[in-house]
PDB file of the backbone (N, CA, C, O) and the ligand in Angstrom, with CONECT records:
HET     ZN  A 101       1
ATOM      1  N   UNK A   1     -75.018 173.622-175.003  1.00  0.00           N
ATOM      2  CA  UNK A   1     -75.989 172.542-174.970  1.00  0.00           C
ATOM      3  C   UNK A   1     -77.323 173.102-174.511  1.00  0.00           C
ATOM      4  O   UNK A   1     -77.565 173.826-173.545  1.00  0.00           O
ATOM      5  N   UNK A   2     -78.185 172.560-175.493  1.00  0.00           N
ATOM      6  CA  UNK A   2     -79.459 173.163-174.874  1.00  0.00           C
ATOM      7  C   UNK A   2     -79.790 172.557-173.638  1.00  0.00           C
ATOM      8  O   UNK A   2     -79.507 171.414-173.280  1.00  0.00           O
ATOM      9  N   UNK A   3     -80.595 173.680-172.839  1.00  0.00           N
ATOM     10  CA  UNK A   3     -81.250 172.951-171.266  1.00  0.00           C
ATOM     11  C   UNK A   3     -82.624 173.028-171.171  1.00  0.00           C
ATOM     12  O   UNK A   3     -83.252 173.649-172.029  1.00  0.00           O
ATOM     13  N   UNK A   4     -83.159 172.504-170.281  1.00  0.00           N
ATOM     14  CA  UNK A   4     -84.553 172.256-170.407  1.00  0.00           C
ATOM     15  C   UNK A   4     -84.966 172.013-168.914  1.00  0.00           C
ATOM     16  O   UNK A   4     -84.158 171.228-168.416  1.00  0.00           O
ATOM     17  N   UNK A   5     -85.917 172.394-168.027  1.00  0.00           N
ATOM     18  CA  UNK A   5     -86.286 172.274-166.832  1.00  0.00           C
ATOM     19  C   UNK A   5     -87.553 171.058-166.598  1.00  0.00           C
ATOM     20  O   UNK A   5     -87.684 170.416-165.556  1.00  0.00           O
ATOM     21  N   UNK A   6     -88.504 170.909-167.930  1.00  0.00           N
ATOM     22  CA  UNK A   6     -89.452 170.047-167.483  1.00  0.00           C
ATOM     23  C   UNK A   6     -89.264 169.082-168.454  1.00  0.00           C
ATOM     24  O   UNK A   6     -89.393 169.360-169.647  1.00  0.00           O
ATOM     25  N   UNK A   7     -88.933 167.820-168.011  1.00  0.00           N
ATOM     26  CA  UNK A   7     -88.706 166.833-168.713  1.00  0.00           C
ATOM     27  C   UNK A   7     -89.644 166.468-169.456  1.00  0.00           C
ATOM     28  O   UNK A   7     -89.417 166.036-170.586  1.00  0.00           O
ATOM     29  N   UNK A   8     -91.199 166.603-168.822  1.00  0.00           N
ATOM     30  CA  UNK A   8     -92.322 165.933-169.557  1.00  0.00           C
ATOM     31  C   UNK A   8     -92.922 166.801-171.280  1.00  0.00           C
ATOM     32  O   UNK A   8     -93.657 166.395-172.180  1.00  0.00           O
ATOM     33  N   UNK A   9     -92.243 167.963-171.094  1.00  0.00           N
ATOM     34  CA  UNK A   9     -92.016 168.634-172.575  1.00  0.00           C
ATOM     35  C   UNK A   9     -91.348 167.740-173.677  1.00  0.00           C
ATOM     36  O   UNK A   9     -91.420 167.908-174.895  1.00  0.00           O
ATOM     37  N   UNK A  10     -90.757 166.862-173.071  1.00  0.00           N
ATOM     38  CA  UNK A  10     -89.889 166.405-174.741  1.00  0.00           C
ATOM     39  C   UNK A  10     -89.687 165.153-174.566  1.00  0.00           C
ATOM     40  O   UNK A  10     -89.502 164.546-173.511  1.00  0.00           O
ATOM     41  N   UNK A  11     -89.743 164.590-176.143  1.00  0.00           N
ATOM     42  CA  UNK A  11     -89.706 163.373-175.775  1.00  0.00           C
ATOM     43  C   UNK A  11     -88.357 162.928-176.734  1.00  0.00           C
ATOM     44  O   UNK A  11     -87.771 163.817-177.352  1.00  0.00           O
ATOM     45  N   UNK A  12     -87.882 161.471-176.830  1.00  0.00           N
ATOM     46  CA  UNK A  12     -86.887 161.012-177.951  1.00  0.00           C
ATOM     47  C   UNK A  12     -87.762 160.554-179.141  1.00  0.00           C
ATOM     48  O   UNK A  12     -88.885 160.085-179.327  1.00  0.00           O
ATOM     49  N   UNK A  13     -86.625 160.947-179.883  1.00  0.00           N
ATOM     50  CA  UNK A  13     -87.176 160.100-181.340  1.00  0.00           C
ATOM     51  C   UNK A  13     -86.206 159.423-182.384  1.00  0.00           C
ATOM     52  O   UNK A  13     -85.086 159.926-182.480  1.00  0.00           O
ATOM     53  N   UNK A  14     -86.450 158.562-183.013  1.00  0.00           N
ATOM     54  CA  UNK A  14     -85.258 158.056-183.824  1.00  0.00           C
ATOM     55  C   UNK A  14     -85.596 158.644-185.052  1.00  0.00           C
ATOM     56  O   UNK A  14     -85.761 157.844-185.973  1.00  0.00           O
ATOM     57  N   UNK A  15     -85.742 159.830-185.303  1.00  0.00           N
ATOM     58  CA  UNK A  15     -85.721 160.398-186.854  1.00  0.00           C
ATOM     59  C   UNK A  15     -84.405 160.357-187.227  1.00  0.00           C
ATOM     60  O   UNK A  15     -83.482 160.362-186.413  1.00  0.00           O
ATOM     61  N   UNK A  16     -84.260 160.313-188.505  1.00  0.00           N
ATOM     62  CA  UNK A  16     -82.974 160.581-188.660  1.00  0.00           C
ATOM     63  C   UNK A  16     -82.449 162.460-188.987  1.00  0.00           C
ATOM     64  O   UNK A  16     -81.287 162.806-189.200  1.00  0.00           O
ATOM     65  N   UNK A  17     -83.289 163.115-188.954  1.00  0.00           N
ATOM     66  CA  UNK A  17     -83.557 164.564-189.199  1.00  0.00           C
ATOM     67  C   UNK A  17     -82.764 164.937-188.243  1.00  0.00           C
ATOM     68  O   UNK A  17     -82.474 166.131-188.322  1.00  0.00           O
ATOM     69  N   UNK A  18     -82.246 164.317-187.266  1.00  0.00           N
ATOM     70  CA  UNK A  18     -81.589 164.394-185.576  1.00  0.00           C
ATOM     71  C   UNK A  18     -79.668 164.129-186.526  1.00  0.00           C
ATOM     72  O   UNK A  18     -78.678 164.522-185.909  1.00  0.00           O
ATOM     73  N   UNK A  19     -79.562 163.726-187.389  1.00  0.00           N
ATOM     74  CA  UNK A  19     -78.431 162.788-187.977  1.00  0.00           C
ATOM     75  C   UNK A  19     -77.532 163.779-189.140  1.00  0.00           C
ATOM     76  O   UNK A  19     -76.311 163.722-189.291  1.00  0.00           O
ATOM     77  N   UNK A  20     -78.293 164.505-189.750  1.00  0.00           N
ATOM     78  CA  UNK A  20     -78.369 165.573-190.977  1.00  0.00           C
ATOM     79  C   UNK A  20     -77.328 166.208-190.695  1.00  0.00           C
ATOM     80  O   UNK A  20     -77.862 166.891-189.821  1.00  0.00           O
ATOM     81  N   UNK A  21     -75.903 166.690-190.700  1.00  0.00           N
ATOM     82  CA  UNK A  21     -75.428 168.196-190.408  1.00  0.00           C
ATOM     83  C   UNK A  21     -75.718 168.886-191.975  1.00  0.00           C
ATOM     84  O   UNK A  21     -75.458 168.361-193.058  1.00  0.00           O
ATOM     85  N   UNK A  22     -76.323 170.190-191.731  1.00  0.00           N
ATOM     86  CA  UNK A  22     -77.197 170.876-192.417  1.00  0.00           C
ATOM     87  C   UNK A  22     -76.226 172.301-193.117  1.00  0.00           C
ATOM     88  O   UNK A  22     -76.049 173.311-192.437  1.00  0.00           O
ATOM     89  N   UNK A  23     -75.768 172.190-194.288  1.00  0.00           N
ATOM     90  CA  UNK A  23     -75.075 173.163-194.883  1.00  0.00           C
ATOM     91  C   UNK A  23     -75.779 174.774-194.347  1.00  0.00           C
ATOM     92  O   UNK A  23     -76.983 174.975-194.187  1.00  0.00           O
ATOM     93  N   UNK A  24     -74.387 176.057-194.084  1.00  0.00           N
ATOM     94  CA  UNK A  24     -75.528 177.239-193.695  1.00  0.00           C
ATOM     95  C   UNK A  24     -76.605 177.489-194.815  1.00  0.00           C
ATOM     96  O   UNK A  24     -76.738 176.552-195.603  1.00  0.00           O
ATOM     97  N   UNK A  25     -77.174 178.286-194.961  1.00  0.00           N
ATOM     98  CA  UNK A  25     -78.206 178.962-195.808  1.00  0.00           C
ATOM     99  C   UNK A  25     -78.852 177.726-196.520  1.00  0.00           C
ATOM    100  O   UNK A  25     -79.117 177.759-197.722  1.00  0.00           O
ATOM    101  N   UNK A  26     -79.116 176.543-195.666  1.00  0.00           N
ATOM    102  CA  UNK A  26     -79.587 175.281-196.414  1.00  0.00           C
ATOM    103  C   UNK A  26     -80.924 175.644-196.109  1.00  0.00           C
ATOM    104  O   UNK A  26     -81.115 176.779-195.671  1.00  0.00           O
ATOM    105  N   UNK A  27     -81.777 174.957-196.248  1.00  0.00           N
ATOM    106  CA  UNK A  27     -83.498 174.961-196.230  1.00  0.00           C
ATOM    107  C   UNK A  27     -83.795 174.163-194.662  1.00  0.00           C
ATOM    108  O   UNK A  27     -83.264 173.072-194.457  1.00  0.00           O
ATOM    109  N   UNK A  28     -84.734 174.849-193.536  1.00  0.00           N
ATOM    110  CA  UNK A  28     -84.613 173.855-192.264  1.00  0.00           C
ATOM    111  C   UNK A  28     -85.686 172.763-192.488  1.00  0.00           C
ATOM    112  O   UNK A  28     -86.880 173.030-192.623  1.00  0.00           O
ATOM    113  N   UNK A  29     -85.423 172.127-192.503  1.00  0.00           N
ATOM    114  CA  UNK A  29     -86.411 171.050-192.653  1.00  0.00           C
ATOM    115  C   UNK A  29     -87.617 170.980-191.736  1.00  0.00           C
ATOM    116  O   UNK A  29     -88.587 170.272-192.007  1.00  0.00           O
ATOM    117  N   UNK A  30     -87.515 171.924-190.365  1.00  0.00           N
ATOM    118  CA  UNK A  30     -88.178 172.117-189.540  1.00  0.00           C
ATOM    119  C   UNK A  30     -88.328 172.593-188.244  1.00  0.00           C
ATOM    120  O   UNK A  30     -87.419 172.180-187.524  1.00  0.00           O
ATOM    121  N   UNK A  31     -88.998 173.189-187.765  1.00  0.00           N
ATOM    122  CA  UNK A  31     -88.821 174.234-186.491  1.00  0.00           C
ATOM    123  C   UNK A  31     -88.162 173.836-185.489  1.00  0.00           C
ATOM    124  O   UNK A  31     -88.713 172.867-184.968  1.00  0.00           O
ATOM    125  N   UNK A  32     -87.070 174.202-184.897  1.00  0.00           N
ATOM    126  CA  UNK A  32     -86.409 173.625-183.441  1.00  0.00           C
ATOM    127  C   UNK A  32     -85.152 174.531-183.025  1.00  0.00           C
ATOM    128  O   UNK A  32     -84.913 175.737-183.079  1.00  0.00           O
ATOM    129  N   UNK A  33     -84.427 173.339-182.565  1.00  0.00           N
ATOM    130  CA  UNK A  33     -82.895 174.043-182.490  1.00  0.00           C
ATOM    131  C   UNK A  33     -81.949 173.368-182.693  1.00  0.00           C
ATOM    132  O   UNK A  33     -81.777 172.238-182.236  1.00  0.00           O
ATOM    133  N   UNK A  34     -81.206 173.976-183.409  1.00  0.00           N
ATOM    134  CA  UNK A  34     -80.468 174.248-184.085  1.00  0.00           C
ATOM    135  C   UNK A  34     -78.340 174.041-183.633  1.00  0.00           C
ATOM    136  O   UNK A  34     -77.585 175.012-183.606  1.00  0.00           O
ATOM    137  N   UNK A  35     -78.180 173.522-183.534  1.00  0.00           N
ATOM    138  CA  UNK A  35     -76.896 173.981-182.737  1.00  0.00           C
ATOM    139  C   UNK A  35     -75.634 173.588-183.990  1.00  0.00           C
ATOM    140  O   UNK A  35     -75.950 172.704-184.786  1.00  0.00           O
ATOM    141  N   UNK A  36     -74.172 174.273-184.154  1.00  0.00           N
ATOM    142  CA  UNK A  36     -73.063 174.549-184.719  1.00  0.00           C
ATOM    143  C   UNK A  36     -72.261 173.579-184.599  1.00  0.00           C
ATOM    144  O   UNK A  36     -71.486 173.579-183.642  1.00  0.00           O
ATOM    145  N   UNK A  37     -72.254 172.486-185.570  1.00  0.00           N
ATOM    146  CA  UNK A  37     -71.168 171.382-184.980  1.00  0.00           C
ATOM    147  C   UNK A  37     -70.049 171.497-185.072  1.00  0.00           C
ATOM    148  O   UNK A  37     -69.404 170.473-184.848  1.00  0.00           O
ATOM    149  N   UNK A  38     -69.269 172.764-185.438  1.00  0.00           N
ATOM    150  CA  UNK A  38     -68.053 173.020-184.830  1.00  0.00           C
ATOM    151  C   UNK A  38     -67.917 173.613-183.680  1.00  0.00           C
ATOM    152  O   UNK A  38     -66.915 173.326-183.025  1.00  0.00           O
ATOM    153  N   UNK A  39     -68.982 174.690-183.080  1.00  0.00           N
ATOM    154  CA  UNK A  39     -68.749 175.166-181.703  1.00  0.00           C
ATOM    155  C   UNK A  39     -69.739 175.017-181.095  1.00  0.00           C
ATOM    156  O   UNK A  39     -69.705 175.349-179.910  1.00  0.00           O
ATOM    157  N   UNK A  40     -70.686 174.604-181.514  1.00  0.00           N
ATOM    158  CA  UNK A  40     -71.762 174.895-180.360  1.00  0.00           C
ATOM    159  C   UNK A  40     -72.824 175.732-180.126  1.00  0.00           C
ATOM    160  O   UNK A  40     -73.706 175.579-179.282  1.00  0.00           O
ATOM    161  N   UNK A  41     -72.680 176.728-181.009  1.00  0.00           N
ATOM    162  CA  UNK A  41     -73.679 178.026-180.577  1.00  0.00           C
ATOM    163  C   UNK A  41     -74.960 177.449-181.853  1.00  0.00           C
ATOM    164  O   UNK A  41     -75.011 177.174-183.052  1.00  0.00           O
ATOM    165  N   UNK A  42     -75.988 177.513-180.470  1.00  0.00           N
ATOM    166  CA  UNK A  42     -77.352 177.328-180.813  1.00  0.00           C
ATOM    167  C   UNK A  42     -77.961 178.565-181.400  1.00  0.00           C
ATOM    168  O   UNK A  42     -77.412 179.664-181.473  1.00  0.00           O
ATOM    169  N   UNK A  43     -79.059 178.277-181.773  1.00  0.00           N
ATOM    170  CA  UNK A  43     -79.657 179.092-182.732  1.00  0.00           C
ATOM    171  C   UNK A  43     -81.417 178.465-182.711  1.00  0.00           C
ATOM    172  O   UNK A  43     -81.404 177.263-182.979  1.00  0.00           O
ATOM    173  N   UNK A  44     -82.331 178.805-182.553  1.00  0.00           N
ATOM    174  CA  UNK A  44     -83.304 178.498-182.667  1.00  0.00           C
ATOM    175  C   UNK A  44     -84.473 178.593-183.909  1.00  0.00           C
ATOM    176  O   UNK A  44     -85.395 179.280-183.470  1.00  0.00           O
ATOM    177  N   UNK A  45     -84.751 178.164-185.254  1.00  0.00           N
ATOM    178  CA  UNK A  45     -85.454 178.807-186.016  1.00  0.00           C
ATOM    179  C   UNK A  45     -87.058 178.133-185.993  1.00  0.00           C
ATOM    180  O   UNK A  45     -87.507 177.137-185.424  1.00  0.00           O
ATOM    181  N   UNK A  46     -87.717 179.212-186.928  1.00  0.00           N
ATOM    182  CA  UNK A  46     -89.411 178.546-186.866  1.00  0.00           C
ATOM    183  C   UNK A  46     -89.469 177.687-187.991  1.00  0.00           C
ATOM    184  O   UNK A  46     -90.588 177.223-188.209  1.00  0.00           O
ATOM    185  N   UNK A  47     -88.517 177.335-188.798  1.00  0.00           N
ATOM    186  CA  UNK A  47     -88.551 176.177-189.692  1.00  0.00           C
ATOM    187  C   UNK A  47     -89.106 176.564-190.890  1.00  0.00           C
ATOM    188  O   UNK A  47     -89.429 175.696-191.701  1.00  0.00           O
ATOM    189  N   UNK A  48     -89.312 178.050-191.195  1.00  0.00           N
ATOM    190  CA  UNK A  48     -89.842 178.576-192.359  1.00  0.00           C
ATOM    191  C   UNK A  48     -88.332 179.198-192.855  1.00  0.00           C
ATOM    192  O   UNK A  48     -87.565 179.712-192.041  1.00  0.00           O
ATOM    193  N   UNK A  49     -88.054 179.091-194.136  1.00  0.00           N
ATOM    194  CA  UNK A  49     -86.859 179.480-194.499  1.00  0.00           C
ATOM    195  C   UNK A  49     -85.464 178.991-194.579  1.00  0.00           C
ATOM    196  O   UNK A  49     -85.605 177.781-194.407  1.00  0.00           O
ATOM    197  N   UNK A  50     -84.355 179.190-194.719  1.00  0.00           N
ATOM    198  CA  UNK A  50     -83.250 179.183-194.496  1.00  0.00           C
ATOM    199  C   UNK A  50     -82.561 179.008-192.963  1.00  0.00           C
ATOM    200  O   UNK A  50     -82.782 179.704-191.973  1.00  0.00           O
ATOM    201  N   UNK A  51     -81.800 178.038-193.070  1.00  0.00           N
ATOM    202  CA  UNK A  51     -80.547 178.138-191.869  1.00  0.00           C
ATOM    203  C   UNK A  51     -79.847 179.250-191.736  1.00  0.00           C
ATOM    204  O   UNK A  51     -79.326 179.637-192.782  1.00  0.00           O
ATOM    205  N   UNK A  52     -79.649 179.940-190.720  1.00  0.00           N
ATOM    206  CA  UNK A  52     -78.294 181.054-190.480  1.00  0.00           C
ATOM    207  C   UNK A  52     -77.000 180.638-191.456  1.00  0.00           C
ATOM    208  O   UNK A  52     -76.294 179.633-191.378  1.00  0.00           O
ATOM    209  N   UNK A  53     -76.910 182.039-192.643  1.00  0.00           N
ATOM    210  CA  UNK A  53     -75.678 181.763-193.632  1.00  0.00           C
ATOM    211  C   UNK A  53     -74.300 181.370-192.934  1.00  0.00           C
ATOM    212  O   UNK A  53     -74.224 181.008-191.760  1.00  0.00           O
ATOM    213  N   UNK A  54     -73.412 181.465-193.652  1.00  0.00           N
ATOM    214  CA  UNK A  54     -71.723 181.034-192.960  1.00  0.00           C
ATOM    215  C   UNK A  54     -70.971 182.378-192.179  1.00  0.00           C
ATOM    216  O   UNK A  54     -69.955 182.263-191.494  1.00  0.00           O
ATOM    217  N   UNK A  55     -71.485 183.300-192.360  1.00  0.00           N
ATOM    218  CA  UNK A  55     -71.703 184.872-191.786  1.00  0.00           C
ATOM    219  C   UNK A  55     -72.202 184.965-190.408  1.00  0.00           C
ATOM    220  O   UNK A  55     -72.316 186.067-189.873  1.00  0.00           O
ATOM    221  N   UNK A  56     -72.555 183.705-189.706  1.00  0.00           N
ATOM    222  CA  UNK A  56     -73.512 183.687-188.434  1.00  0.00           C
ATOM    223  C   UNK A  56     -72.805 184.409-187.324  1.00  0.00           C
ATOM    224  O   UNK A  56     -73.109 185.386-186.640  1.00  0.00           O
ATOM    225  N   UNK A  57     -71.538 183.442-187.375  1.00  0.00           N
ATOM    226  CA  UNK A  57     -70.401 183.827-186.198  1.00  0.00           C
ATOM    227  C   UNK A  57     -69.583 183.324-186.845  1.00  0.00           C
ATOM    228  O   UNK A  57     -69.494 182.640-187.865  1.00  0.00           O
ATOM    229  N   UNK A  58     -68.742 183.923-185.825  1.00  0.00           N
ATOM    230  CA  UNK A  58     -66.761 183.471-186.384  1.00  0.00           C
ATOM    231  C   UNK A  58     -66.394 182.470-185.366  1.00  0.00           C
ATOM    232  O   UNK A  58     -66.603 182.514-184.154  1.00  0.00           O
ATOM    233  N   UNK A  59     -65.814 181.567-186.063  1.00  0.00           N
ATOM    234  CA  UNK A  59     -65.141 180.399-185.536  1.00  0.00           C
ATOM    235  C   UNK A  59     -63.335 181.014-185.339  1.00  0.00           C
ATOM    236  O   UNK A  59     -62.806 181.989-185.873  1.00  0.00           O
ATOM    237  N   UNK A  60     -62.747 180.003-184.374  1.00  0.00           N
ATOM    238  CA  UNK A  60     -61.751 180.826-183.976  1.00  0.00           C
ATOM    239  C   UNK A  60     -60.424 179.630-185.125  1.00  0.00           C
ATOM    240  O   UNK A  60     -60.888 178.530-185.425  1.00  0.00           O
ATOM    241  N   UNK A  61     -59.548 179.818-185.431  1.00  0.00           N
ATOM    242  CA  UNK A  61     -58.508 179.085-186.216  1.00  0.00           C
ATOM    243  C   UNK A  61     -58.848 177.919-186.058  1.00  0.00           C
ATOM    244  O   UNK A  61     -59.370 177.651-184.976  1.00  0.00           O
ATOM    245  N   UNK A  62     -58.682 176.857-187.037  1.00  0.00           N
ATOM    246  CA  UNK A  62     -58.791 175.468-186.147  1.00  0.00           C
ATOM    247  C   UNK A  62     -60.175 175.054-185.826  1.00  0.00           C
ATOM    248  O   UNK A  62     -60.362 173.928-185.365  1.00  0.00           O
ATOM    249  N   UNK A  63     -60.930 175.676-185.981  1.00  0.00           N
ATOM    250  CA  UNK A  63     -62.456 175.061-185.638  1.00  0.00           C
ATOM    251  C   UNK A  63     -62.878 174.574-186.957  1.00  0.00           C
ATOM    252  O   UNK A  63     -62.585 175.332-187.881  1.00  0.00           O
ATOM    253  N   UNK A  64     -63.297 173.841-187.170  1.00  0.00           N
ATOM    254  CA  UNK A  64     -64.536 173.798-188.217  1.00  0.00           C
ATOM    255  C   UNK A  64     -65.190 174.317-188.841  1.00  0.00           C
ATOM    256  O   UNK A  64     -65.524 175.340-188.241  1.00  0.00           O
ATOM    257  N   UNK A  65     -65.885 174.236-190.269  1.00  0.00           N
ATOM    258  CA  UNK A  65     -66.687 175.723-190.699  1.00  0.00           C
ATOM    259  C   UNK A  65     -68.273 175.033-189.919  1.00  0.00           C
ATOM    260  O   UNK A  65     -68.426 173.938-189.378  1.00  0.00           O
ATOM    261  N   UNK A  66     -69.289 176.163-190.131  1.00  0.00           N
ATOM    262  CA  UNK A  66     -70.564 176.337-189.393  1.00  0.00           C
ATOM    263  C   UNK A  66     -71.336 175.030-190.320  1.00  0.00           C
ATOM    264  O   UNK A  66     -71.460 175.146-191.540  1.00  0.00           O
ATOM    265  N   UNK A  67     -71.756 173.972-189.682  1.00  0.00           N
ATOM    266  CA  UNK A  67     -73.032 173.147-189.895  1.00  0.00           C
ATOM    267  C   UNK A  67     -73.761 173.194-188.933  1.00  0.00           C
ATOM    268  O   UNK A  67     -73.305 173.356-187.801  1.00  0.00           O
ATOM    269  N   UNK A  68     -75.326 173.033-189.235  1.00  0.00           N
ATOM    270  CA  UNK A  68     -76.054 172.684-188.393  1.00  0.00           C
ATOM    271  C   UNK A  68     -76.510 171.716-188.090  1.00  0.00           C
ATOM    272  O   UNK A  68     -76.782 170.983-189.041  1.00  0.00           O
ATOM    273  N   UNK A  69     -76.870 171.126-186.562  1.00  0.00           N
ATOM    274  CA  UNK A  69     -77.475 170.010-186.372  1.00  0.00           C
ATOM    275  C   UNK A  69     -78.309 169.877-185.605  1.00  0.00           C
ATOM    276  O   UNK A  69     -78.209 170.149-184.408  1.00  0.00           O
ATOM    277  N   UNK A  70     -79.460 169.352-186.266  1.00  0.00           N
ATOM    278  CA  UNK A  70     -80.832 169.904-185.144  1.00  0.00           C
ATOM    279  C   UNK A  70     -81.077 168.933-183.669  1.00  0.00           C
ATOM    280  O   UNK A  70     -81.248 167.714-183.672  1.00  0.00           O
ATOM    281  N   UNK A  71     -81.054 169.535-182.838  1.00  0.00           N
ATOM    282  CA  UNK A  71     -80.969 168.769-181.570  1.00  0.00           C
ATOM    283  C   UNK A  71     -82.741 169.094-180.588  1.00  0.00           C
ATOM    284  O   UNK A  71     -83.098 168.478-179.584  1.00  0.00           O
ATOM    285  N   UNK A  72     -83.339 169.942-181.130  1.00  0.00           N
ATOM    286  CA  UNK A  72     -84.888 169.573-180.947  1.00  0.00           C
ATOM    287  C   UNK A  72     -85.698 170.123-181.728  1.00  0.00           C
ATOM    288  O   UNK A  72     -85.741 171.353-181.723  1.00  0.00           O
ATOM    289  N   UNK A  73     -86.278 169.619-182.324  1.00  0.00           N
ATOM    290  CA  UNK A  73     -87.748 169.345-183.035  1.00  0.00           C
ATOM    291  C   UNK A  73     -88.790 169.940-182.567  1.00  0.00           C
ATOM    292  O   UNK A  73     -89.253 169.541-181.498  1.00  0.00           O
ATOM    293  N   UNK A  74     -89.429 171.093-183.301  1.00  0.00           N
ATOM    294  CA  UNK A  74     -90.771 171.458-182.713  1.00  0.00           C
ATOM    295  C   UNK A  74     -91.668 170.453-183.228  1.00  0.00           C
ATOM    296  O   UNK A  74     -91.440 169.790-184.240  1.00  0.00           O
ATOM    297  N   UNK A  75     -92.859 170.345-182.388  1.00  0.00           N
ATOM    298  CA  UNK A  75     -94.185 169.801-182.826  1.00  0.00           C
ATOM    299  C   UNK A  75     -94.902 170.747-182.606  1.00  0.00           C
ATOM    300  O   UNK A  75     -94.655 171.566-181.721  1.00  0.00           O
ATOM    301  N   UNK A  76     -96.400 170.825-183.742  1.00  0.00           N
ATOM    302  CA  UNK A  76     -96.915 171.798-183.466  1.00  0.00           C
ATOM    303  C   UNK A  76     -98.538 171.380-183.920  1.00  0.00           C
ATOM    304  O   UNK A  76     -98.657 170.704-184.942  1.00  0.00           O
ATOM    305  N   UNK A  77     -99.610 171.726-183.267  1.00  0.00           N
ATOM    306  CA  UNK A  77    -100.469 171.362-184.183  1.00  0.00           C
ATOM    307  C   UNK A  77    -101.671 172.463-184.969  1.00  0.00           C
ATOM    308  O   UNK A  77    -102.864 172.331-185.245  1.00  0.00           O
ATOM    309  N   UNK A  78    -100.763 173.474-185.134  1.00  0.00           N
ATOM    310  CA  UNK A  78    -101.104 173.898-186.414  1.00  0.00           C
ATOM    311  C   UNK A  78    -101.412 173.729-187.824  1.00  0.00           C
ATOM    312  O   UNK A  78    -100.615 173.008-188.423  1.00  0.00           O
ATOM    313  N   UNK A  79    -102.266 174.160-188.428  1.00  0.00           N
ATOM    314  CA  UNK A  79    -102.098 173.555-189.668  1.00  0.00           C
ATOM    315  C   UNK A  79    -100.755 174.250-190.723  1.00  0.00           C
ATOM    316  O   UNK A  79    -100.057 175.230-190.463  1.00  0.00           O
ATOM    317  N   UNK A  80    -100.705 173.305-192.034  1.00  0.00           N
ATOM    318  CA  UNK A  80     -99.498 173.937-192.513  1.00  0.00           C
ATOM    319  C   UNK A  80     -99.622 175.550-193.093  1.00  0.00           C
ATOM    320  O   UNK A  80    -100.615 176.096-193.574  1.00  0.00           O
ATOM    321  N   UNK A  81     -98.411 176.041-192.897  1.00  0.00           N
ATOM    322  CA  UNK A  81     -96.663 175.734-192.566  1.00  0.00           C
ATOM    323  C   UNK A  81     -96.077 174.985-191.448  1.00  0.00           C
ATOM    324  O   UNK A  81     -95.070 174.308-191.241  1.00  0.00           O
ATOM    325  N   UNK A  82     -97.118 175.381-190.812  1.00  0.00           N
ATOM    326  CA  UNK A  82     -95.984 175.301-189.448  1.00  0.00           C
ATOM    327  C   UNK A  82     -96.450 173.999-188.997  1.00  0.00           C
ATOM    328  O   UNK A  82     -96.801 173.964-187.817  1.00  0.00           O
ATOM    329  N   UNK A  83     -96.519 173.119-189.543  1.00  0.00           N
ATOM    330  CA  UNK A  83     -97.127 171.550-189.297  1.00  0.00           C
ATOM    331  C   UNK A  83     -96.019 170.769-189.914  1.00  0.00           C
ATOM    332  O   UNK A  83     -96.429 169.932-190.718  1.00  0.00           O
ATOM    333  N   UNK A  84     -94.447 170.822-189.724  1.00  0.00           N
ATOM    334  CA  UNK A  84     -93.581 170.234-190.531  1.00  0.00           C
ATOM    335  C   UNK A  84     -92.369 170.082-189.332  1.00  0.00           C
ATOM    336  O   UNK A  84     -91.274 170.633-189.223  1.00  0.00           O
ATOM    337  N   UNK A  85     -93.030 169.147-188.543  1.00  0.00           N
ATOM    338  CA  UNK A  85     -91.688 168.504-187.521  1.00  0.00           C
ATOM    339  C   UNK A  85     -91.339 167.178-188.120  1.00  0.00           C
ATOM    340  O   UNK A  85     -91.876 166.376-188.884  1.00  0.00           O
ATOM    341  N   UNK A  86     -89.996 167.299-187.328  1.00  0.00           N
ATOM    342  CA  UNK A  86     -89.432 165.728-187.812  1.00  0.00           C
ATOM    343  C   UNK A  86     -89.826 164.925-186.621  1.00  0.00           C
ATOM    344  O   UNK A  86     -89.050 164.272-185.924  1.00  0.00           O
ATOM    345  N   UNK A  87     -90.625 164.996-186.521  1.00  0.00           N
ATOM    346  CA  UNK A  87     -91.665 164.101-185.508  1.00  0.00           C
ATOM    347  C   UNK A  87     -90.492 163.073-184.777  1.00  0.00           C
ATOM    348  O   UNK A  87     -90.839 162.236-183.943  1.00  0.00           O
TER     349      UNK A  87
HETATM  350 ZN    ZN A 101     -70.001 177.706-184.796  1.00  0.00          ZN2+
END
């Protein structure tokens, strides 16, 4: 689970971009993190590119295969690329 020390960094949002589990080598819809809804292991990307393929890590028997599900959202105010949060 991701952790975080200053609360006033982040806020909630009802996107549904939060809702998505995200096939590997899918397209990220946007910069954040990332976490494995069969185990857990986070992953952080800049939202340019591809999700980590099915090659990421090994799941142990019995787990689930690798989806992703984004659990924070960068904002940024750059201009684009990197101007593509799920706000
Ligand atoms: Zn996993």
């Amino acid at each position: 689970m991701a952790i975080f020390k200053y609360s006033n960094y982040l806020a909630t949002s009802k996107s549904t971009s939060f809702d998505q589990p995200l096939q590997p080598s899918s397209f990220a819809p946007c910069g954040g993190i990332y976490r494995c809804t069969g185990c857990g292991t986070e992953i952080a990307s800049e939202g340019i590119g591809l999700l980590p393929d099915r090659q990421h890590h090994k799941h142990a028997p019995g787990v689930p295969p690798i989806q992703w599900q984004l659990t924070v959202a960068t904002v940024a105010t750059h201009p684009q690329p990197y101007l593509h949060g799920a706000g």
